[in-house]
C-alpha positions in Angstrom: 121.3 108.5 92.1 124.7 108.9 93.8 125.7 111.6 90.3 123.1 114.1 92.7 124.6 114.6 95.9 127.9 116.5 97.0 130.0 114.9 99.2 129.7 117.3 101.9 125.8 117.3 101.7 125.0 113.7 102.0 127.9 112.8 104.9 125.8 115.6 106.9 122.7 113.4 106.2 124.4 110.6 107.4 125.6 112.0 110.7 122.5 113.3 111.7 120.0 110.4 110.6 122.2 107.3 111.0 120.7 103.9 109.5 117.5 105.5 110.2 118.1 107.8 107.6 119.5 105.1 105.6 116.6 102.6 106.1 114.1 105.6 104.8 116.1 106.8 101.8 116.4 103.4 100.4 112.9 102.6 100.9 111.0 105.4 99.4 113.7 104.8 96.6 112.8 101.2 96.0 108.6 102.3 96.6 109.4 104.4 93.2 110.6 108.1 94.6 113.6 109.3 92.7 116.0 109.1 95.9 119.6 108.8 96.3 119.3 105.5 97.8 122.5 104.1 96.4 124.5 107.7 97.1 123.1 107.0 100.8 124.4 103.2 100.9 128.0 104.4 99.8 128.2 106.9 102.1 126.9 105.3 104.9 129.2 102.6 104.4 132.4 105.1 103.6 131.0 106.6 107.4 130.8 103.5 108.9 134.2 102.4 107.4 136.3 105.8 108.8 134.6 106.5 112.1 133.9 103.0 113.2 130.8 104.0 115.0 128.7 101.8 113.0 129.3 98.0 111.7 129.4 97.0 108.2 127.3 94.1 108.8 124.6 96.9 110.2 124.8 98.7 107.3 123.9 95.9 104.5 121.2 95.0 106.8 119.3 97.7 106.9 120.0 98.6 103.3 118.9 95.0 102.4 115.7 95.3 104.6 114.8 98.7 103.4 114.6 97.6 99.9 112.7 94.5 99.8 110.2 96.4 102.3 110.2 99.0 99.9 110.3 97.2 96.6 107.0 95.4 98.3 105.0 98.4 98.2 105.9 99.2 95.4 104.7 96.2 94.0 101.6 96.6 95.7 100.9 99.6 94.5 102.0 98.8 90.7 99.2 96.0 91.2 96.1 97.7 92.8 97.2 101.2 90.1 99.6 100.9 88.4 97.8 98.8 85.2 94.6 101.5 85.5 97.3 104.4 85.1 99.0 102.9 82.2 96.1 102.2 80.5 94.6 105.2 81.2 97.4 107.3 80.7 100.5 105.6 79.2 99.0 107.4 75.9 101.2 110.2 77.2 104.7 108.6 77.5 103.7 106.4 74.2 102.5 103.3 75.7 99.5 102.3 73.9 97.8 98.9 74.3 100.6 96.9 72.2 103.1 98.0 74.2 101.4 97.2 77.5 100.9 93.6 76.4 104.6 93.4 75.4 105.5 94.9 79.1 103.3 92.2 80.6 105.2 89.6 78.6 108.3 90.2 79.2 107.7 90.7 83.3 105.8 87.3 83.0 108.8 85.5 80.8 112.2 87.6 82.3 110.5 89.7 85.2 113.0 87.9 87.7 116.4 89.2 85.5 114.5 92.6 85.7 113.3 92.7 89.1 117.4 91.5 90.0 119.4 93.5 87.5 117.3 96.4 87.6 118.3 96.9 91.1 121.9 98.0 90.1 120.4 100.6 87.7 119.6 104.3 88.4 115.7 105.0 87.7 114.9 101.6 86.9 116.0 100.9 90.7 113.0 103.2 91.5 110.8 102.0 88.7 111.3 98.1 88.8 108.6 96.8 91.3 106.0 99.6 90.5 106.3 98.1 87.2 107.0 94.5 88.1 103.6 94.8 89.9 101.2 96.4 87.4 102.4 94.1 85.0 101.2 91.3 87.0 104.4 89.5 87.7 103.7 86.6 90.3 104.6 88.0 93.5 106.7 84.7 94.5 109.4 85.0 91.7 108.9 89.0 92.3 109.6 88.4 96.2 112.5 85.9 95.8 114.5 88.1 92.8 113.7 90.9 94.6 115.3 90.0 97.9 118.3 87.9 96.0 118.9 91.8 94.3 118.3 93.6 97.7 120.8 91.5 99.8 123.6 91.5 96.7 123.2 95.0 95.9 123.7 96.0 99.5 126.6 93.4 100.0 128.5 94.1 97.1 128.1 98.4 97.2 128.3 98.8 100.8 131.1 96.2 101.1 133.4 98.3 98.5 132.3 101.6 100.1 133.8 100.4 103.6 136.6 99.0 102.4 138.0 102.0 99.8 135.7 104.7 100.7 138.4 107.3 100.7 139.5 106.2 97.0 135.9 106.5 96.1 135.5 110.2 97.7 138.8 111.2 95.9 137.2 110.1 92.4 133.6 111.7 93.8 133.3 113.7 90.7 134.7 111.2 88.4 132.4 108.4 89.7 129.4 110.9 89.4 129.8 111.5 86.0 130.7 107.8 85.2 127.4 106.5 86.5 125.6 109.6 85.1 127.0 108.2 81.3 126.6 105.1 82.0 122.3 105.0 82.7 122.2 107.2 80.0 124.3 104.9 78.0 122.4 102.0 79.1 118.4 103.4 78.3 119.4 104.9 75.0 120.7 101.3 74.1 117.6 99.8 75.2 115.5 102.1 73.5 117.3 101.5 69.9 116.9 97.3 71.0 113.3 97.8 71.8 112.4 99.8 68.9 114.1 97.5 66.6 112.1 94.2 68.1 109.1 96.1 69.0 107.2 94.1 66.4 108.7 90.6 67.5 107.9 91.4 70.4 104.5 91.9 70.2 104.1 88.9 67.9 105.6 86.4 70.9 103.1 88.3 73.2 99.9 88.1 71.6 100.9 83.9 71.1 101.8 83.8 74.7 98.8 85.4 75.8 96.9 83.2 73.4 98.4 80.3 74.7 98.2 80.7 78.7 94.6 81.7 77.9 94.0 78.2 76.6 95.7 76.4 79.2 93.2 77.8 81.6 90.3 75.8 82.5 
């Protein structure tokens, strides 16, 4: 959620909290609180990069670390709750029963794309192992994707950060808005795709359900 956070504002964050600030951010982020996790990677990175009190390598490791831990608990908590409160009250942000069993599906058939992708995407970032988890996902692929997105994520942000922070702070309000556009971009185009194979959709998940139900003993 780097589009958030002034310049000024988060490089006082940084210089009072360190990686410990760093390491929390990003994990409450990946456990499913809307926090600037990403904003806090750049900047830590751009920090480490100018003032050389800190080492890059440092920096992608605790980012790394901080969201599979997070993206755990997440996932934990998407399991023990997170079906009851969909089904309970998904009514309220139109998922019904159809939709759930689509959700399920697709975690089950391309869960490891989403868990991995969905960690270079603002919101679904936060979102990815709460839902991941409730849609019962099997924790190995979950664990593996999810640390394969953690560790490239981290890399390949923090890396560029270092390296050309100060370009990046001299297009800060560019790159804000960029990023802003782009998730918007990105969730109205998969609403329009979802809406328009909502119905396929749910036919391949009621046969896939039909079918793993009969491979069971």
């Amino acid at each position: 959620m780097f589009t958030l956070l002034s310049s000024a504002h988060m490089m006082q964050f940084i210089q009072h909290y360190g990686l410990w600030g760093l390491l929390t951010i990003i994990m409450l982020e990946s456990m499913g609180l809307p926090l600037p996790g990403e904003a806090m990677l750049i900047g830590m990175a751009v920090y480490a990069g100018t003032s050389h009190n800190l080492t890059l390598l440092s920096v992608i490791l605790v980012a790394s670390v901080a969201a599979i831990i997070g993206d755990n608990i997440g996932f934990l908590l998407g399991r023990v709750i997170g079906t009851r409160l969909l089904q309970n009250y998904g009514k309220y942000i139109f998922i019904d029963s159809t939709r759930l069993q689509i959700g399920e599906y697709l975690f089950l058939r391309h869960g490891g794309k989403i868990v991995f992708f969905g960690r270079f995407i603002a919101l679904l970032r936060a979102l990815a192992a709460f839902l991941a988890g409730a849609n019962h996902m099997p924790w190995r692929t979950f664990l593996l994707m999810n640390a394969l997105g953690g560790v490239t994520w981290a890399s390949l942000f923090g890396s560029a950060a270092y390296f050309f922070g100060d370009k990046l702070f001299s297009l800060d309000s560019e790159l804000r808005l960029a990023i802003l556009c782009s998730t918007i971009l990105f969730f109205i185009c998969s609403y329009y795709f979802f809406r328009h194979h909502e119905k396929e959709l749910a036919k391949k998940a009621a046969n896939y359900k039909i079918c793993t139900s009969s491979m069971k003993p």
